[in-house]
CHARMM internal coordinates of N, CA and C (Angstrom, degrees):
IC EDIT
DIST 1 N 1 CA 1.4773
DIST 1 CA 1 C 1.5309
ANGL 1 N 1 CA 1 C 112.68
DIST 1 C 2 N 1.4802
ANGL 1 CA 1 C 2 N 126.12
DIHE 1 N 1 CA 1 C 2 N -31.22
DIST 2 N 2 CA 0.9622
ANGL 1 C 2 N 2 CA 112.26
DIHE 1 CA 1 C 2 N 2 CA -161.59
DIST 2 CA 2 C 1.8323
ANGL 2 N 2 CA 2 C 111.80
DIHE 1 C 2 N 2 CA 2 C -98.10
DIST 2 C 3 N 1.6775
ANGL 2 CA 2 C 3 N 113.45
DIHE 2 N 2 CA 2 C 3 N 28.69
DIST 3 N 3 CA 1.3144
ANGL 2 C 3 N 3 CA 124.71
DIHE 2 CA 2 C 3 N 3 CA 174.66
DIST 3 CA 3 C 1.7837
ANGL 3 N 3 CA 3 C 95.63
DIHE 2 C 3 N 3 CA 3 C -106.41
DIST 3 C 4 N 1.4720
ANGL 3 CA 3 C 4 N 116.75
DIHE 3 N 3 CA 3 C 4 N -29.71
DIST 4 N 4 CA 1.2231
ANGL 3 C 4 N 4 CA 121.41
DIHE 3 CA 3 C 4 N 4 CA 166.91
DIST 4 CA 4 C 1.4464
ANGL 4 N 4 CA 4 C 104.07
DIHE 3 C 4 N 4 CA 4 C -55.37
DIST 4 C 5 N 1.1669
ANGL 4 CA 4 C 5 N 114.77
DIHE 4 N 4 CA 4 C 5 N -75.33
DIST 5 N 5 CA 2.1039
ANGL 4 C 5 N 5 CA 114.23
DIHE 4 CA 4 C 5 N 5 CA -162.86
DIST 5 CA 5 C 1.7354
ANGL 5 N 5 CA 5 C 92.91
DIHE 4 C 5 N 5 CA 5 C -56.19
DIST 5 C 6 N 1.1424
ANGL 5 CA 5 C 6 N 124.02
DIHE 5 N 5 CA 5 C 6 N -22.30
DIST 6 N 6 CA 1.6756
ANGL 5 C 6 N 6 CA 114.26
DIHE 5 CA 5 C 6 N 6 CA 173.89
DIST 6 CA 6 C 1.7067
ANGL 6 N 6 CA 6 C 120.49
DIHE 5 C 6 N 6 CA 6 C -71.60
DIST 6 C 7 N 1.0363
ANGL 6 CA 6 C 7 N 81.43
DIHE 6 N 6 CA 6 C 7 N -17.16
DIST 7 N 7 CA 1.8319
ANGL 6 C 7 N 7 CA 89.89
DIHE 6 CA 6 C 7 N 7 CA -171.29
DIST 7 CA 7 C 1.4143
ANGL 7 N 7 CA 7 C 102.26
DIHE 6 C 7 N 7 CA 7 C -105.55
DIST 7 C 8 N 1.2285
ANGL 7 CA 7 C 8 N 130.78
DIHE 7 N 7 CA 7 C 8 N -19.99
DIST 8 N 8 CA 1.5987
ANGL 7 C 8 N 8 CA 143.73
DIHE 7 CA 7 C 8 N 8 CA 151.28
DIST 8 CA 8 C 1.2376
ANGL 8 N 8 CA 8 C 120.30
DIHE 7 C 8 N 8 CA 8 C -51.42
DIST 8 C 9 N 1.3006
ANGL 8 CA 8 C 9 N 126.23
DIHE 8 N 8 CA 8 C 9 N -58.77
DIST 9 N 9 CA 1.0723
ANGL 8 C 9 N 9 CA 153.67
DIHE 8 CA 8 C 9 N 9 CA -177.40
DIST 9 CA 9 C 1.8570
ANGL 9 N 9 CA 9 C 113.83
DIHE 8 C 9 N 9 CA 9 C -70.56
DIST 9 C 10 N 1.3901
ANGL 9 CA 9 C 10 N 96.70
DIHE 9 N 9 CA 9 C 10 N -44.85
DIST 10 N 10 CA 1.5818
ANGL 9 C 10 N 10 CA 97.44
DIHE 9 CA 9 C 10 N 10 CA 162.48
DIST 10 CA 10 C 1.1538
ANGL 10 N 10 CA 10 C 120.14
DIHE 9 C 10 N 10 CA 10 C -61.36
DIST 10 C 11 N 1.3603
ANGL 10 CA 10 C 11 N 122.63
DIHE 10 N 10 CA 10 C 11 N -51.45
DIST 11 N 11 CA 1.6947
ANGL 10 C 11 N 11 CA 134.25
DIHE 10 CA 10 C 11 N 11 CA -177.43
DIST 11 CA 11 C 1.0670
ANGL 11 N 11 CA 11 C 106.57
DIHE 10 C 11 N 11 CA 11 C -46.98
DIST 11 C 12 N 1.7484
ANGL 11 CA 11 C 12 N 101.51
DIHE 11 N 11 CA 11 C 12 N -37.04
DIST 12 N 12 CA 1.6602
ANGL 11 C 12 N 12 CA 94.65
DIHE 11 CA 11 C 12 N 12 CA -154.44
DIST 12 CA 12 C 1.1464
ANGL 12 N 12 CA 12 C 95.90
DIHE 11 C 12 N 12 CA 12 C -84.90
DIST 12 C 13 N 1.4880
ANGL 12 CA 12 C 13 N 131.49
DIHE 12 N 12 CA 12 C 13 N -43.55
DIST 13 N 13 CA 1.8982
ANGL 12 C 13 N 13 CA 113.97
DIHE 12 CA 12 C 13 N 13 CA 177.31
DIST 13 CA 13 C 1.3337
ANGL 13 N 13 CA 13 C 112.65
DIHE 12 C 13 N 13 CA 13 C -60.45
DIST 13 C 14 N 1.4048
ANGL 13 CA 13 C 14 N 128.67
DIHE 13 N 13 CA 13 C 14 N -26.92
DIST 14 N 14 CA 1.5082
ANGL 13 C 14 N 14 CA 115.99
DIHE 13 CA 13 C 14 N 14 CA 175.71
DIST 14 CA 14 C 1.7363
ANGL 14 N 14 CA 14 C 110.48
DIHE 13 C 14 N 14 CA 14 C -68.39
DIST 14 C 15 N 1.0273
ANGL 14 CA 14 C 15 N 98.18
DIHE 14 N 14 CA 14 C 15 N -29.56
DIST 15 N 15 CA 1.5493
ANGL 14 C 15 N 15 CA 99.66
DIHE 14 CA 14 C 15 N 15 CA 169.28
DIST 15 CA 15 C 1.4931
ANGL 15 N 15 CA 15 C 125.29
DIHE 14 C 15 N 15 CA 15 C -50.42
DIST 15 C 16 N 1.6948
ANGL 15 CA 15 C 16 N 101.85
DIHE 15 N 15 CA 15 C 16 N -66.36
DIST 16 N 16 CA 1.5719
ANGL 15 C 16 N 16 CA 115.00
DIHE 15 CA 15 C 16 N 16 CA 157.15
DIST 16 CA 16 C 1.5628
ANGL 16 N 16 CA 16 C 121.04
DIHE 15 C 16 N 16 CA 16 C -22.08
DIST 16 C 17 N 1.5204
ANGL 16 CA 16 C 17 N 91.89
DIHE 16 N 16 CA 16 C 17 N -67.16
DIST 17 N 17 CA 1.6898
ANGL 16 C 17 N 17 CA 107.21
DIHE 16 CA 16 C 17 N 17 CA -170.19
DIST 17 CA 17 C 1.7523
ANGL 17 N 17 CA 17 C 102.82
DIHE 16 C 17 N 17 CA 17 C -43.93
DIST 17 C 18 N 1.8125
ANGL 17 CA 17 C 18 N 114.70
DIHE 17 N 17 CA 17 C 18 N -54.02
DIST 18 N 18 CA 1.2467
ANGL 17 C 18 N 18 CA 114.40
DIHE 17 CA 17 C 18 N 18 CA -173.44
DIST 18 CA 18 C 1.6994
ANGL 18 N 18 CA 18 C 123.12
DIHE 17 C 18 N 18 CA 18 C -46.55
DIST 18 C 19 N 1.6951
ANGL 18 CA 18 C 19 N 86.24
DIHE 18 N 18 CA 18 C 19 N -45.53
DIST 19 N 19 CA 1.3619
ANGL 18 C 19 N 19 CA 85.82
DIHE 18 CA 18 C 19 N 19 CA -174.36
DIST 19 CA 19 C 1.4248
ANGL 19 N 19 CA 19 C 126.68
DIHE 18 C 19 N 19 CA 19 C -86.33
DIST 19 C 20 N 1.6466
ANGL 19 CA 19 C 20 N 116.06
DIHE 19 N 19 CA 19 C 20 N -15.61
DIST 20 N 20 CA 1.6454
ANGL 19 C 20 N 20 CA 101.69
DIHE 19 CA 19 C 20 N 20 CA 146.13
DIST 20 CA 20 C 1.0088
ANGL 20 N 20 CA 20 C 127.46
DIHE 19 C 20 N 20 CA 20 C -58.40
DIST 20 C 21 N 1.8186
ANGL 20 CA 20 C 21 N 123.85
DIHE 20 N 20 CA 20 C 21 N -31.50
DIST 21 N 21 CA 1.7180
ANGL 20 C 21 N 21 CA 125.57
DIHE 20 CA 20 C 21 N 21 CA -173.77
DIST 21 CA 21 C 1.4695
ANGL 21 N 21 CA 21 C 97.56
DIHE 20 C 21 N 21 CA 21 C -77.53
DIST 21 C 22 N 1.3919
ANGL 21 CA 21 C 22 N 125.20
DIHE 21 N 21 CA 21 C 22 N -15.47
DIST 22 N 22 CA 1.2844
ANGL 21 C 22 N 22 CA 101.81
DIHE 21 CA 21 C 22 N 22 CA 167.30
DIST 22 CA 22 C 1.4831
ANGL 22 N 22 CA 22 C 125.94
DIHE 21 C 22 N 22 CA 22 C -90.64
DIST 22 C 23 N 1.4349
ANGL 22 CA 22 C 23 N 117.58
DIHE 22 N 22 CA 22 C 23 N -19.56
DIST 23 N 23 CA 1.3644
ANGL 22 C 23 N 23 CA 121.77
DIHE 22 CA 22 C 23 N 23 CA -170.69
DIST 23 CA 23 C 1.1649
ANGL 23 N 23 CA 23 C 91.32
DIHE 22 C 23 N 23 CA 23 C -81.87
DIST 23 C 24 N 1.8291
ANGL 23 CA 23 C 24 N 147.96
DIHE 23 N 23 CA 23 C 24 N -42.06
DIST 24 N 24 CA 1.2056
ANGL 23 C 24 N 24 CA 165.66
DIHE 23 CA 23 C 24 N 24 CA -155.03
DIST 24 CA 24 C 1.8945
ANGL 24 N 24 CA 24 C 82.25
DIHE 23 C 24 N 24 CA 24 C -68.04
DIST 24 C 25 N 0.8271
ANGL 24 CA 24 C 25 N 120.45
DIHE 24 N 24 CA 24 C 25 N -61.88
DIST 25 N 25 CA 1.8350
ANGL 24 C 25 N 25 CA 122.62
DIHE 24 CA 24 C 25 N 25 CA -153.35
DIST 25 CA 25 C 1.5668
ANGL 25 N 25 CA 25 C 96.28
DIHE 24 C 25 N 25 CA 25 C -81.23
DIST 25 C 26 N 1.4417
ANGL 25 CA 25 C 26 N 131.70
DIHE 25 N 25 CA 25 C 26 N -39.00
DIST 26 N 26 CA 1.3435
ANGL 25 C 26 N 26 CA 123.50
DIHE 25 CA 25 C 26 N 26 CA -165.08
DIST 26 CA 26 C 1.7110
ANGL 26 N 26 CA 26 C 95.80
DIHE 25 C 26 N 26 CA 26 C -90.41
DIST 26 C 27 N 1.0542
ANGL 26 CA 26 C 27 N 123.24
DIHE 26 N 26 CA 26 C 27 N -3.58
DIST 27 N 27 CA 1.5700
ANGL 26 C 27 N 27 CA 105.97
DIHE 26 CA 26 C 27 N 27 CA 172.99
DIST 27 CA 27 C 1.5684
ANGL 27 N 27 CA 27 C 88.99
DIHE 26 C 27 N 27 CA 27 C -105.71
DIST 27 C 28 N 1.2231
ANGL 27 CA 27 C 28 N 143.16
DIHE 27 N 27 CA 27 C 28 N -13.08
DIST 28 N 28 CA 1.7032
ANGL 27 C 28 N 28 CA 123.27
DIHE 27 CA 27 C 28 N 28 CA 163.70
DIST 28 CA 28 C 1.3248
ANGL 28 N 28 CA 28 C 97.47
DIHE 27 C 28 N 28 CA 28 C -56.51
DIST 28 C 29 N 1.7626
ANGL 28 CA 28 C 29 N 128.15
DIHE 28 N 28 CA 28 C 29 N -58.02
DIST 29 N 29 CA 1.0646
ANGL 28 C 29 N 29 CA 147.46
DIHE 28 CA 28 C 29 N 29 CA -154.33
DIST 29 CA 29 C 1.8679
ANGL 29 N 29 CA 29 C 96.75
DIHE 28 C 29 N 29 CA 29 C -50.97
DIST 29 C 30 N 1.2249
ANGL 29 CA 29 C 30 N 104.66
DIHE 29 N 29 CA 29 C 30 N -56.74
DIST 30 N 30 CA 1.7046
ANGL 29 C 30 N 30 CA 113.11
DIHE 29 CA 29 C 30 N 30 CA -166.77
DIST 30 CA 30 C 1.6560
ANGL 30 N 30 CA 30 C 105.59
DIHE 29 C 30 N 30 CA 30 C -76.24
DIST 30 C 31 N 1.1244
ANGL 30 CA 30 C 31 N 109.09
DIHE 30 N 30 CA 30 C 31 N -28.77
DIST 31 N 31 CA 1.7970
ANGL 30 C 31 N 31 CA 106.60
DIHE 30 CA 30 C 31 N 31 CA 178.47
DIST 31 CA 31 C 1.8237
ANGL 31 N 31 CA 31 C 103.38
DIHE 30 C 31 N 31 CA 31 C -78.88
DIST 31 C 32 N 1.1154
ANGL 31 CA 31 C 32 N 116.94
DIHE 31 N 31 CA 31 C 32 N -24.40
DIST 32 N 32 CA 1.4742
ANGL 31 C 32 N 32 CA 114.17
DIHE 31 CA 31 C 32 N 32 CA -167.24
DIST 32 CA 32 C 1.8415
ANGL 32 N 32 CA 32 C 82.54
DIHE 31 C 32 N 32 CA 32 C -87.31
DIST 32 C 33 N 1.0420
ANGL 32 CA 32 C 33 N 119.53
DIHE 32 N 32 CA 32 C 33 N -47.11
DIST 33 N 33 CA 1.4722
ANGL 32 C 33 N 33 CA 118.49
DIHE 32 CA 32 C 33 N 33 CA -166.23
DIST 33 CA 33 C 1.8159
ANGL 33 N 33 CA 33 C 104.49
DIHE 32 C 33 N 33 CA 33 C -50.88
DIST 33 C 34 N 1.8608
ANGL 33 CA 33 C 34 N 91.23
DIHE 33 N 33 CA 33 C 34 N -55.99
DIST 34 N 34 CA 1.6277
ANGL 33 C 34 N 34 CA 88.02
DIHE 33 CA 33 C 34 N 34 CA -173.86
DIST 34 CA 34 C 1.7040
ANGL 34 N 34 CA 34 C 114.72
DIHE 33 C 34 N 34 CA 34 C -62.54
DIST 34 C 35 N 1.4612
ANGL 34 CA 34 C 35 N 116.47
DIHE 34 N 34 CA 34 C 35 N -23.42
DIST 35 N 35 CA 1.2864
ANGL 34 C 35 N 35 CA 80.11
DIHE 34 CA 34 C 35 N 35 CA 165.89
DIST 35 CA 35 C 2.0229
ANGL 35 N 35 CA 35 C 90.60
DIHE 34 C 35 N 35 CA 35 C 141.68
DIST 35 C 36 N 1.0336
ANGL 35 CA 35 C 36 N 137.64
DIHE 35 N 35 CA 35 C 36 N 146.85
DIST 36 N 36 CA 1.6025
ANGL 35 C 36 N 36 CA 139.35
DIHE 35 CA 35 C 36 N 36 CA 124.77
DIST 36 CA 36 C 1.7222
ANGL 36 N 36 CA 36 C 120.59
DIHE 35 C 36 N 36 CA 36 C -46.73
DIST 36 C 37 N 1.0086
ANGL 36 CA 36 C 37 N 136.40
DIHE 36 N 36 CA 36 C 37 N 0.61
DIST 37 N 37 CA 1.2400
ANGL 36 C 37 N 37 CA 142.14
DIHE 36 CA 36 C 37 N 37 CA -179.04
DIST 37 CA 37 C 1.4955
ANGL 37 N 37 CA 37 C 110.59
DIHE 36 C 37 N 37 CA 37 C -87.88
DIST 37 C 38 N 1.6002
ANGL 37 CA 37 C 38 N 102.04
DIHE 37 N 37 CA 37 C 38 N -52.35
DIST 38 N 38 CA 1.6149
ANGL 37 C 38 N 38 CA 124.98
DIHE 37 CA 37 C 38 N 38 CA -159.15
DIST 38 CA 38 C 1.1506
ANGL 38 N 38 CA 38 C 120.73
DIHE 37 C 38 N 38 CA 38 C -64.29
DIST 38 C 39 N 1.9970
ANGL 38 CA 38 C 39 N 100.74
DIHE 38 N 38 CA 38 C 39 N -66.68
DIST 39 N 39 CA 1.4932
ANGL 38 C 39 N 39 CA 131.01
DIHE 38 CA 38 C 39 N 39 CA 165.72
DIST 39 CA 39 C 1.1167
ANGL 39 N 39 CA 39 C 110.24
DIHE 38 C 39 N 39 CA 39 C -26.73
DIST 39 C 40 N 1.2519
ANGL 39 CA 39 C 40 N 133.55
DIHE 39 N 39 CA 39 C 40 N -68.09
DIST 40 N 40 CA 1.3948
ANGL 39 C 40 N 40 CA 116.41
DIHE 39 CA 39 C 40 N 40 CA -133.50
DIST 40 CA 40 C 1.3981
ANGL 40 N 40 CA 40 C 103.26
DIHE 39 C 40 N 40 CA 40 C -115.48
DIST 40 C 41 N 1.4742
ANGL 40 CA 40 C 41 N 116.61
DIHE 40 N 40 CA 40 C 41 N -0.06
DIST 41 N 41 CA 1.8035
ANGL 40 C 41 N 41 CA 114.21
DIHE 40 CA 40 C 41 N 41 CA 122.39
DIST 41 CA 41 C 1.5082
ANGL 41 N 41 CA 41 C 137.70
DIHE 40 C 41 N 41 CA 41 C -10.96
DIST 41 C 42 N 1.5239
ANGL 41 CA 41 C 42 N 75.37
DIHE 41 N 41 CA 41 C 42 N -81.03
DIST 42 N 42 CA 1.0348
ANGL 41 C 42 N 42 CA 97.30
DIHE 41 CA 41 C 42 N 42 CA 161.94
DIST 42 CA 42 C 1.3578
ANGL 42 N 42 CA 42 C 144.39
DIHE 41 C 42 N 42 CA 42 C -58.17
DIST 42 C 43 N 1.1799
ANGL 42 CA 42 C 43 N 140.56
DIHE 42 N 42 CA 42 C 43 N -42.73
DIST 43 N 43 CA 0.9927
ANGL 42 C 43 N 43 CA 164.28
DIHE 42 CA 42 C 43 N 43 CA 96.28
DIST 43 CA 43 C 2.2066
ANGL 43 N 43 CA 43 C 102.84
DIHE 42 C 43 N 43 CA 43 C 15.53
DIST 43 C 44 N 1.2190
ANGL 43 CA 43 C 44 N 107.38
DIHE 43 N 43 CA 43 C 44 N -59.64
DIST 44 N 44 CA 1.2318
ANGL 43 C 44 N 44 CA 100.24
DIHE 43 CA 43 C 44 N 44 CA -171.36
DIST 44 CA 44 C 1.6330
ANGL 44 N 44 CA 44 C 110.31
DIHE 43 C 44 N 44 CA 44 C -91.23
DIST 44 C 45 N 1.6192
ANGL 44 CA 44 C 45 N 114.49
DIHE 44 N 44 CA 44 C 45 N -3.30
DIST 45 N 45 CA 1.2918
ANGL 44 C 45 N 45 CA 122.66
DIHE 44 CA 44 C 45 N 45 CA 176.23
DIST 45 CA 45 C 1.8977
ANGL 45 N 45 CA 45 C 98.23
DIHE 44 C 45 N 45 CA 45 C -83.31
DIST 45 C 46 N 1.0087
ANGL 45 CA 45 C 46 N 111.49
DIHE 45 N 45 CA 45 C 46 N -43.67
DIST 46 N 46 CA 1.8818
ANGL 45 C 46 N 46 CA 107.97
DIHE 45 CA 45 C 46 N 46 CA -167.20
DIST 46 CA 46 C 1.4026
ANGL 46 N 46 CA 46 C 78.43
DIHE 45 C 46 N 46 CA 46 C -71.99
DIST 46 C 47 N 1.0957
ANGL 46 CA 46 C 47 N 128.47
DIHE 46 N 46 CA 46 C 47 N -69.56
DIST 47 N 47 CA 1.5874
ANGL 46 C 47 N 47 CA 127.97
DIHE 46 CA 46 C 47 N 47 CA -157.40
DIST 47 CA 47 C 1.8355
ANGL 47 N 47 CA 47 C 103.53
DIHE 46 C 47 N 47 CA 47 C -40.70
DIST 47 C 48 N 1.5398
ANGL 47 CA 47 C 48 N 126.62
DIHE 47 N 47 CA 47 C 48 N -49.54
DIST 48 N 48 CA 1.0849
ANGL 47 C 48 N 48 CA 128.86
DIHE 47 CA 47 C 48 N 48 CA -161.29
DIST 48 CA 48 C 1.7995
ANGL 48 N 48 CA 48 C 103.50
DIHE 47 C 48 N 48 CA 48 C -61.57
DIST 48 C 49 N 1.5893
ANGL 48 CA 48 C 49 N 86.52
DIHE 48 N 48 CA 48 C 49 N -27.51
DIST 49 N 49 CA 1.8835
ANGL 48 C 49 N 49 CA 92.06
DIHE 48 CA 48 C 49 N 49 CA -155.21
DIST 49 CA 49 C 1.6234
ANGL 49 N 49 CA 49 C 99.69
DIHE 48 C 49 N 49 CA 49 C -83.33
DIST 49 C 50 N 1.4117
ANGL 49 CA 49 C 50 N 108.84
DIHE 49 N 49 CA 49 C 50 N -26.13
DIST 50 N 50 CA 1.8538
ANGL 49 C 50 N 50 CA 105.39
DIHE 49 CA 49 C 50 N 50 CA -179.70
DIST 50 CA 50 C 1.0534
ANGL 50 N 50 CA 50 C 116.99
DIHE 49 C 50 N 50 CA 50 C -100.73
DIST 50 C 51 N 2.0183
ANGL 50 CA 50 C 51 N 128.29
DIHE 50 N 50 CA 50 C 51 N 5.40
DIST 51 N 51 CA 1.2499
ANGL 50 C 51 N 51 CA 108.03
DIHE 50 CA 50 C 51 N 51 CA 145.64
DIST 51 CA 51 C 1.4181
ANGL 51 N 51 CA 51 C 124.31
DIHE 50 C 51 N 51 CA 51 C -123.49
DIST 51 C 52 N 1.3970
ANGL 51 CA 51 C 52 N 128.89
DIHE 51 N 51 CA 51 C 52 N 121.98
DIST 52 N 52 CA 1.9580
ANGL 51 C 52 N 52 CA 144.95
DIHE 51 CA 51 C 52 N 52 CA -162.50
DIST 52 CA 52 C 1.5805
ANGL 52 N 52 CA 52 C 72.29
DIHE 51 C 52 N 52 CA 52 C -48.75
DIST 52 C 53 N 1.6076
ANGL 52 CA 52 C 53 N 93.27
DIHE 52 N 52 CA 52 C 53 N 129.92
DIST 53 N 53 CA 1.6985
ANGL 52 C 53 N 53 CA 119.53
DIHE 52 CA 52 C 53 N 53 CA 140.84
DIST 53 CA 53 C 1.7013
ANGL 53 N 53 CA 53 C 92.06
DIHE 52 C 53 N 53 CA 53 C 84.86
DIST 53 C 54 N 1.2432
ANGL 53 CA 53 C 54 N 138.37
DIHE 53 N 53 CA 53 C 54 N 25.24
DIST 54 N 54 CA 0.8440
ANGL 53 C 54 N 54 CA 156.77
DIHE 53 CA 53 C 54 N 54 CA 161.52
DIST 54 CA 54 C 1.9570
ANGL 54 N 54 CA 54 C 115.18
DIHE 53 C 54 N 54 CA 54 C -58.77
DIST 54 C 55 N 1.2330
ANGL 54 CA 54 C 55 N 111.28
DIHE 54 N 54 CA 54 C 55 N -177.81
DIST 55 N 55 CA 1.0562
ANGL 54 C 55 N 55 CA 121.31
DIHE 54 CA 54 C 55 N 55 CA 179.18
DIST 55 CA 55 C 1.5865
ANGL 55 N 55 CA 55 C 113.26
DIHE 54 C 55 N 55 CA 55 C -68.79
DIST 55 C 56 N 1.4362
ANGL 55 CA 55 C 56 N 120.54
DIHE 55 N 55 CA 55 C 56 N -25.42
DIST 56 N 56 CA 1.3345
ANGL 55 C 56 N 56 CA 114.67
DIHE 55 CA 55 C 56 N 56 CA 173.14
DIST 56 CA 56 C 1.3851
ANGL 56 N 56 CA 56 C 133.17
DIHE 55 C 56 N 56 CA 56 C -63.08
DIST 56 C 57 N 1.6469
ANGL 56 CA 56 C 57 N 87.30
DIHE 56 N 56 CA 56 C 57 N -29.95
DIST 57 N 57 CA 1.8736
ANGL 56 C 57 N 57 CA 127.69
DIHE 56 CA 56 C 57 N 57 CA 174.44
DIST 57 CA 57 C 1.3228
ANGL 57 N 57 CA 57 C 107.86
DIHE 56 C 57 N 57 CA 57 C -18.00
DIST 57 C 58 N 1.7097
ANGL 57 CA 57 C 58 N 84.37
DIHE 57 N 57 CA 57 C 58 N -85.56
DIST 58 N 58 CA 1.1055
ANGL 57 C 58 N 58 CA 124.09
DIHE 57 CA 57 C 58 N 58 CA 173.94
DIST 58 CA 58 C 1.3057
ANGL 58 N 58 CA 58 C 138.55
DIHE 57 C 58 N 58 CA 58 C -42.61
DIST 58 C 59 N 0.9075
ANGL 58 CA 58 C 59 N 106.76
DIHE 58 N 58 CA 58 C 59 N -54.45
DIST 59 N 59 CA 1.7663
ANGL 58 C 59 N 59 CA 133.20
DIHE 58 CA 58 C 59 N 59 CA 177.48
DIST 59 CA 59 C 1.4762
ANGL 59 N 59 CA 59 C 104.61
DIHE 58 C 59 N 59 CA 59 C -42.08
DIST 59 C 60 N 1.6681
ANGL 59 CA 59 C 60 N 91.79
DIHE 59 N 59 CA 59 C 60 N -56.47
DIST 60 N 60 CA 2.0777
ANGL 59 C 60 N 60 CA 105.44
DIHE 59 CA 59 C 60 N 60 CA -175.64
DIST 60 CA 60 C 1.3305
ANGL 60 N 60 CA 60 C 113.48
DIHE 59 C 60 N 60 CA 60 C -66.36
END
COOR INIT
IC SEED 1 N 1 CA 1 C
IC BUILD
């Protein structure tokens, strides 16, 4: 039995692996889709909000 739970257990992390390498590739897929415009909005909106006296500061 215990070459069975090994061969279970393998599948099942290769499984894992797929489905981060797939969630990993379809959000490259959706950020390249939305655009260079969007991102880095974004990007400068989280950034403004997690450091005090930041660009959001200011802005307001």
């Amino acid at each position: 039995p215990s070459f069975i739970a090994f061969g279970t257990m393998s599948s099942f992390i290769a499984f894992e692996t797929t489905l981060v390498l797939a969630i990993w590739i379809s959000s490259q897929i959706l950020m390249c889709t939305i655009g260079s415009s969007w991102v880095p909005q974004a990007h400068m909106l989280s950034y403004s909000r997690l450091v005090p006296g930041g660009l959001g500061d200011t802005a307001t």
